[in-house]
VOZA-406806 format. One record per residue (C-alpha): residue number from 0; residue in one letter; x, y, z. Coordinates in nm, 3 decimals. Example, Ala and Ser with C-alpha at 12.3 -4.5 7.8 and 13.67 -1.06 7.14 Angstrom:
PT     k   r        px        py        pz
PT     0   A     1.230    -0.450     0.780
PT     1   S     1.367    -0.106     0.714
//
This chain:
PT     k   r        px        py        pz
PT     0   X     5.725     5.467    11.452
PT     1   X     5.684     5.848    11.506
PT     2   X     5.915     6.042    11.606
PT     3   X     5.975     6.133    11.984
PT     4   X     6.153     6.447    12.070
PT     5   X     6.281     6.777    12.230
PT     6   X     6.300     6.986    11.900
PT     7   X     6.113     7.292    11.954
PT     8   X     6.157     7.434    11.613
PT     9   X     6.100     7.133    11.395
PT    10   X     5.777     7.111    11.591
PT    11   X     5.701     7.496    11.479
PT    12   X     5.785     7.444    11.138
PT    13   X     5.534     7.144    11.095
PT    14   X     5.232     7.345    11.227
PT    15   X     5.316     7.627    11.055
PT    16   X     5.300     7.380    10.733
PT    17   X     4.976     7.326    10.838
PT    18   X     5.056     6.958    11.017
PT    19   X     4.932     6.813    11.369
PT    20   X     5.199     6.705    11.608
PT    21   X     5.152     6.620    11.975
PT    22   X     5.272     6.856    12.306
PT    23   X     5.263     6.836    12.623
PT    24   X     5.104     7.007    12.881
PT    25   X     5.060     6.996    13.261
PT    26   X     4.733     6.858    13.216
PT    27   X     4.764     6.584    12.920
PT    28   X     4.939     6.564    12.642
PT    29   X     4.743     6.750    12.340
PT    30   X     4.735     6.697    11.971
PT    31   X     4.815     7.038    11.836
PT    32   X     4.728     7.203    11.511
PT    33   X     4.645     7.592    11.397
PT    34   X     4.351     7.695    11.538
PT    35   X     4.268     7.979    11.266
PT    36   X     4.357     7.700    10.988
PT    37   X     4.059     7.476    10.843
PT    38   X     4.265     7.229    10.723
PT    39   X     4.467     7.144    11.025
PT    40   X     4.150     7.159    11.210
PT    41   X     3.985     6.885    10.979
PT    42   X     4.293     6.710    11.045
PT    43   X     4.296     6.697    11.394
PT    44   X     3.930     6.535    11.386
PT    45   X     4.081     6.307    11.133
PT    46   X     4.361     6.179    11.344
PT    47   X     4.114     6.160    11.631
PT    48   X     3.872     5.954    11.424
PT    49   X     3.621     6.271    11.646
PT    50   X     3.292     6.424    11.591
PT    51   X     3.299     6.786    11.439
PT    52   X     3.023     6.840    11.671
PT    53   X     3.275     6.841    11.959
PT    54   X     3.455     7.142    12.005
PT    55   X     3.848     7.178    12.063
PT    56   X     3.998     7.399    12.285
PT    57   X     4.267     7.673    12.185
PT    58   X     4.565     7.736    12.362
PT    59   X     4.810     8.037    12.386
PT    60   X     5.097     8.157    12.572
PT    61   X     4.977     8.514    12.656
PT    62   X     4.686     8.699    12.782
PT    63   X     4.749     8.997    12.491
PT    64   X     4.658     8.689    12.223
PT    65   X     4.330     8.561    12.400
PT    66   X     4.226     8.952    12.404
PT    67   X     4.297     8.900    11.975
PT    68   X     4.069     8.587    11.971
PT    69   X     3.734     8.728    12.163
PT    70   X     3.522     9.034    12.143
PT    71   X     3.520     9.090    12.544
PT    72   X     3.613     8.919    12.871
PT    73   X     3.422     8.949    13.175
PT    74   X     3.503     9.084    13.470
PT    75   X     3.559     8.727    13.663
PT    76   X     3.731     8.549    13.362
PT    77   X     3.959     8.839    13.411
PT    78   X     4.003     8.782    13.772
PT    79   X     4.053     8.361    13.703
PT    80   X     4.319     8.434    13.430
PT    81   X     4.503     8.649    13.691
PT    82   X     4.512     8.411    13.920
PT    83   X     4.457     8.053    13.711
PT    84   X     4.682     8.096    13.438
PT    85   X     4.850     7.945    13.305
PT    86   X     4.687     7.656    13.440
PT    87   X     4.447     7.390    13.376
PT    88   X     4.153     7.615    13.349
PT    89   X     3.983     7.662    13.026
PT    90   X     3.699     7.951    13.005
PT    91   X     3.457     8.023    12.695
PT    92   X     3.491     8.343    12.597
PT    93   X     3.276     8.492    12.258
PT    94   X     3.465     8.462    11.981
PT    95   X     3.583     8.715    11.714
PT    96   X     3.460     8.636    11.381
PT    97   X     3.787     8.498    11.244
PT    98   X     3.817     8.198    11.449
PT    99   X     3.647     7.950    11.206
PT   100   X     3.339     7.813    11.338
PT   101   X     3.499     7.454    11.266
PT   102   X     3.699     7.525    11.604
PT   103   X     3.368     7.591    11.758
PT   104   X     3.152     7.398    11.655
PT   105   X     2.935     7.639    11.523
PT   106   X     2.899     7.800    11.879
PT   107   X     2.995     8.144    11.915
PT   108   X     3.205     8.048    12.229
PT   109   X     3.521     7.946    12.220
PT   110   X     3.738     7.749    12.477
PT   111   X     4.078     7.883    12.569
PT   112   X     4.348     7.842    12.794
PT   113   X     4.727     7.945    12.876
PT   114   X     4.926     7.574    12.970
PT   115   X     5.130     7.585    13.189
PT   116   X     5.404     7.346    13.082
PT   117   X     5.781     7.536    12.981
PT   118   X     5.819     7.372    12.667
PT   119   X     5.467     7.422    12.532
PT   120   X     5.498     7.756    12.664
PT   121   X     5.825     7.814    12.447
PT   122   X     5.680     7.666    12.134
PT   123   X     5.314     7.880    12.163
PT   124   X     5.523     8.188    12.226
PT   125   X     5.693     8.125    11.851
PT   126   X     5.370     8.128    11.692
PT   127   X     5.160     8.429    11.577
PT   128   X     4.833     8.150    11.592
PT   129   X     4.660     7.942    11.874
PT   130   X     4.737     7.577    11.892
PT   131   X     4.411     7.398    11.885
PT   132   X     4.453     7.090    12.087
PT   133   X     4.230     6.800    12.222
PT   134   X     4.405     6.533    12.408
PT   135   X     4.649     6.318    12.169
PT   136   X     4.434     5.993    12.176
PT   137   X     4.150     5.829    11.958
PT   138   X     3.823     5.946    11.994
PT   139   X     3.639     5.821    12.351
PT   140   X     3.954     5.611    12.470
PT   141   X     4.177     5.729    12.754
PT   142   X     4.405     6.061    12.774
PT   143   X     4.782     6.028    12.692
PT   144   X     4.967     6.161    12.988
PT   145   X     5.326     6.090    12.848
PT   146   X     5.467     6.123    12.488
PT   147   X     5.500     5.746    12.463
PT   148   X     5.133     5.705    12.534
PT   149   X     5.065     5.931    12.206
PT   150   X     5.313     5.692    12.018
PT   151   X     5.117     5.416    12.119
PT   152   X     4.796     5.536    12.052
PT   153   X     4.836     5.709    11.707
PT   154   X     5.168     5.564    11.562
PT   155   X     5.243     5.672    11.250
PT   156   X     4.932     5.908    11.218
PT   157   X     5.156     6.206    11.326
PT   158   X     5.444     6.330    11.254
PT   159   X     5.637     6.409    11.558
PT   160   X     5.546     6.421    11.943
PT   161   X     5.727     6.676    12.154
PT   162   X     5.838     6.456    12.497
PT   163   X     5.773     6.734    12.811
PT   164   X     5.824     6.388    13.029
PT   165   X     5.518     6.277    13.221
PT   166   X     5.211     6.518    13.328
PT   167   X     5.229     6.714    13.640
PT   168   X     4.818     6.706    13.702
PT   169   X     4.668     6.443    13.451
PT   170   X     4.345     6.553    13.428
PT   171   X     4.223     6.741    13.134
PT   172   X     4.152     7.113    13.242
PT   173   X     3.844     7.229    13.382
PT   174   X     3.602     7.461    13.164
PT   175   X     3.423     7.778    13.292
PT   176   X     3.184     7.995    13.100
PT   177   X     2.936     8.260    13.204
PT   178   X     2.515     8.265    13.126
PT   179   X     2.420     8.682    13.197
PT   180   X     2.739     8.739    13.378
PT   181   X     2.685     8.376    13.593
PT   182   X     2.980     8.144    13.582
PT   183   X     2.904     7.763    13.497
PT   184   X     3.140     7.487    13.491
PT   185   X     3.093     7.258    13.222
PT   186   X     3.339     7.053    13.300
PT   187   X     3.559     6.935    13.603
PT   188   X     3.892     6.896    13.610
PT   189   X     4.260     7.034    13.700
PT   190   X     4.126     7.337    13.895
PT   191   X     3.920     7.277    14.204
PT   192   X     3.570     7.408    14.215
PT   193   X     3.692     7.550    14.584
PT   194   X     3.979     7.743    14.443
PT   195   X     3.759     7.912    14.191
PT   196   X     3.481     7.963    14.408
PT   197   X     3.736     8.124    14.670
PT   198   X     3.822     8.361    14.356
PT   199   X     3.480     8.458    14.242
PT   200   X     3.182     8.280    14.448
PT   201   X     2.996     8.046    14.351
PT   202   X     2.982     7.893    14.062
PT   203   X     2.692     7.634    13.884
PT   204   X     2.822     7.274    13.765
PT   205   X     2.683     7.181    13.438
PT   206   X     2.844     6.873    13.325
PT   207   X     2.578     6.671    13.232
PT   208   X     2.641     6.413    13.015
PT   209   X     2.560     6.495    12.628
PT   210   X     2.515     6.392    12.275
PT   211   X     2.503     6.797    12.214
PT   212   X     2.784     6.898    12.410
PT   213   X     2.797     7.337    12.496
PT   214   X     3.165     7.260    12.586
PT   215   X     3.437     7.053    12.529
PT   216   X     3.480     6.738    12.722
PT   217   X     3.081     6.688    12.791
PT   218   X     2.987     6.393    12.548
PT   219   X     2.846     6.113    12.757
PT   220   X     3.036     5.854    12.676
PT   221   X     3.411     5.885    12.719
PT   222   X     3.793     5.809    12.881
PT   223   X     3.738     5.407    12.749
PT   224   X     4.020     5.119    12.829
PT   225   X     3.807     4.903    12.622
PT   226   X     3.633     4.745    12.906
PT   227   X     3.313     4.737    13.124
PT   228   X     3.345     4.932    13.454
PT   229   X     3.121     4.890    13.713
PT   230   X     3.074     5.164    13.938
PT   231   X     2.995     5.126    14.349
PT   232   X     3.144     4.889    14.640
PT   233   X     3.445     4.670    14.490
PT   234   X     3.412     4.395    14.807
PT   235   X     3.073     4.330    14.739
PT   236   X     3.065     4.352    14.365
PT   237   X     3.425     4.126    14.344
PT   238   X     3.200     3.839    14.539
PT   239   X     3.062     3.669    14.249
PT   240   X     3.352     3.713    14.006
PT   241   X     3.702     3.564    13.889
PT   242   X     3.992     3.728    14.045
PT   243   X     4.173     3.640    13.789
PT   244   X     3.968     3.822    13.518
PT   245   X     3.880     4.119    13.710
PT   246   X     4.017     4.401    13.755
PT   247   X     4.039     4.655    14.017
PT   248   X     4.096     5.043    14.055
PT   249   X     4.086     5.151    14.413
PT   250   X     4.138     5.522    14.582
PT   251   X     4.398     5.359    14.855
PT   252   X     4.299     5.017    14.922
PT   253   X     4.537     4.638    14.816
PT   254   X     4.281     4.392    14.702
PT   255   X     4.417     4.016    14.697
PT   256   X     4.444     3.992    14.320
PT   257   X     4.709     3.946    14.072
PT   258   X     4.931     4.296    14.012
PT   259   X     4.879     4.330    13.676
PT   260   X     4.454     4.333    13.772
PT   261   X     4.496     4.621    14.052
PT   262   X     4.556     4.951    14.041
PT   263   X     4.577     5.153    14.353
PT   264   X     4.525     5.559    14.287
PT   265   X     4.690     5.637    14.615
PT   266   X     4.769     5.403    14.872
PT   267   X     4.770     5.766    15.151
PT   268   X     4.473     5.897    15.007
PT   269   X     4.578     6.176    14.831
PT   270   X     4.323     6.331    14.609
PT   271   X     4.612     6.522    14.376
PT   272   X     4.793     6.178    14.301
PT   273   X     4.458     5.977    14.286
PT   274   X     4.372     6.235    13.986
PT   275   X     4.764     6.215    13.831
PT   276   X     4.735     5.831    13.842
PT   277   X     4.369     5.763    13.661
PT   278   X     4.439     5.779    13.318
PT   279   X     4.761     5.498    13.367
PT   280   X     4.498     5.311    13.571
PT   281   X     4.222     5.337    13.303
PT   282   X     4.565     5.211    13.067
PT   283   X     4.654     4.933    13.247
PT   284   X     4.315     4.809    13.259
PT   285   X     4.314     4.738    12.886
PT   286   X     4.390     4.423    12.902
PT   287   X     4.293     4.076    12.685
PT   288   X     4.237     3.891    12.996
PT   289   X     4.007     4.115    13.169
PT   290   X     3.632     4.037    13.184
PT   291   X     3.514     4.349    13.370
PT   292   X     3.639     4.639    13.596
PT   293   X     3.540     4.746    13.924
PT   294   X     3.597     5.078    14.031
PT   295   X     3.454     5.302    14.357
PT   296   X     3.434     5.695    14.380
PT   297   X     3.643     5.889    14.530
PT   298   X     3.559     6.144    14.797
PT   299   X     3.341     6.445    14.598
PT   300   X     3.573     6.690    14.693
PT   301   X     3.903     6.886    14.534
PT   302   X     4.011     6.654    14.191
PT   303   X     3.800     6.396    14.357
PT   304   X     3.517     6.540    14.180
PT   305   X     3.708     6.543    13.844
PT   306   X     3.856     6.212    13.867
PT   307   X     3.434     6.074    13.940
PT   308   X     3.339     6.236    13.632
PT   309   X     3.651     6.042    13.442
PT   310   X     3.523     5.699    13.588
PT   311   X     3.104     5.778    13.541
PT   312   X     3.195     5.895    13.169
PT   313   X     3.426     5.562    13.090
PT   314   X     3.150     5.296    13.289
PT   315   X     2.904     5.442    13.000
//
């Protein structure tokens, strides 16, 4: 089994041998590799079993090292890294011509971000490259939000996992771009669409579901435990099915099933934990036994938003 861990430096030795180890963030744990290097990019997709045509986000510790990575940042990316990072906001920003277009995906945008999680923070700040780094899981199944998680899903694929315990948000970040100086949000996630709009105005969502995604984190299809989910009102859709091979995930409510079927995001209705608490739910849905899984929205408002998105992309 793969190693688990609190060695900073064997973790900087391996990606500056070109290898792919997992990190943590506050978001979800990421499967790292240089950014600038081909070959740790390929592997990355390879571990992943994901399409090139996706793009990965990089990640860095400083604002001086995004300013080496793109030709210019606006005026209100300047004024949401001020007050966003690091955080889980990721913004496209033009690239330089020396981050490979593999990273990309042959757009000339790339997505970046400054995690805020200590040891990640440590480890980027011993590297003279960005850490390229989707979340830690196969392709399409659902986000690893401890270091066991990562063992679990890609064994012996990896050589080592650096263990920053369990994720402080659990939603991937959310991604902001700009069309002729507008700012678009292509996808939702750790960083309320109220915070940034308090920052900068308003902002356009774009996170339509694609086959062609402009972004990271847009394909259609997406956060997977392997079985159906249907979407809407659990007490009338649980009517006509087995308790016993159904399973629930709920904002607050108990449903009168067995434990191991229910999940309950937050029995006080707090948005924050509801959004910590849907990848383990999307987990412990993955079971044998289980027929189908019912699942409601949440209210569209703070992470509520980002944790609907989650749920629409993994009913596909």
């Amino acid at each position: 089994m793969v190693e688990i861990g609190q060695d900073i430096d064997r973790a900087e030795q391996l990606l500056r041998k070109g290898e792919v180890v997992g990190i943590p963030t506050e978001t979800v744990y990421g499967l790292a590799g240089n950014a600038l290097n081909e070959e740790s990019i390929l592997k990355i997709y390879s571990v992943k079993n994901r399409p090139k045509f996706d793009p990965l986000i990089a990640h860095v510790d400083t604002l001086d090292k995004v300013k080496g990575l793109v030709d210019e940042i606006p005026e209100k990316a300047k004024i949401l890294a001020k007050k966003f990072w690091p955080g889980p906001l990721t913004i496209l920003l033009k690239k330089k011509r020396h981050v490979p277009d593999l990273l990309t995906s042959g757009l000339n945008r790339m997505a970046i971000r400054i995690p805020h999680h200590p040891i990640t923070q440590e480890l980027l700040s011993k590297l003279d490259f960005p850490l390229a780094a989707p979340s830690a899981n196969p392709f399409g199944y659902v986000s690893p939000t401890s270091a066991q998680h990562v063992a679990n899903q890609l064994g012996e694929q990896i050589s080592y996992i650096l263990d920053g315990g369990d994720c402080e948000v659990g939603l991937e970040s959310t991604i902001i771009g700009f069309e002729d100086n507008d700012p678009v949000v292509y996808r939702l996630g750790g960083t309320k669409i109220e915070e940034i709009e308090g920052s900068i105005g308003s902002v356009r969502i774009n996170v339509n579901m694609s086959s062609n995604p402009a972004a990271p984190g847009m394909l259609k299809s997406h956060y997977s435990p392997g079985r159906k989910i249907l979407l809407g009102n659990i007490e009338e859709n649980l009517k006509d099915l087995d308790p016993n091979t159904t399973g629930i995930i709920s904002f607050q409510k108990e449903y009168d099933l067995p434990m191991k079927n229910l999940a309950v995001l937050s029995d006080t209705g707090d948005l924050n934990q509801a959004a910590r608490n849907i990848f383990t739910a999307l987990r412990k849905m993955d079971q044998s036994h289980l027929k189908i899984i019912l699942a409601e929205y949440l209210p569209e408002e703070g992470l509520g938003r980002a944790v609907n998105d989650r749920l629409r992309r993994a009913s596909v």
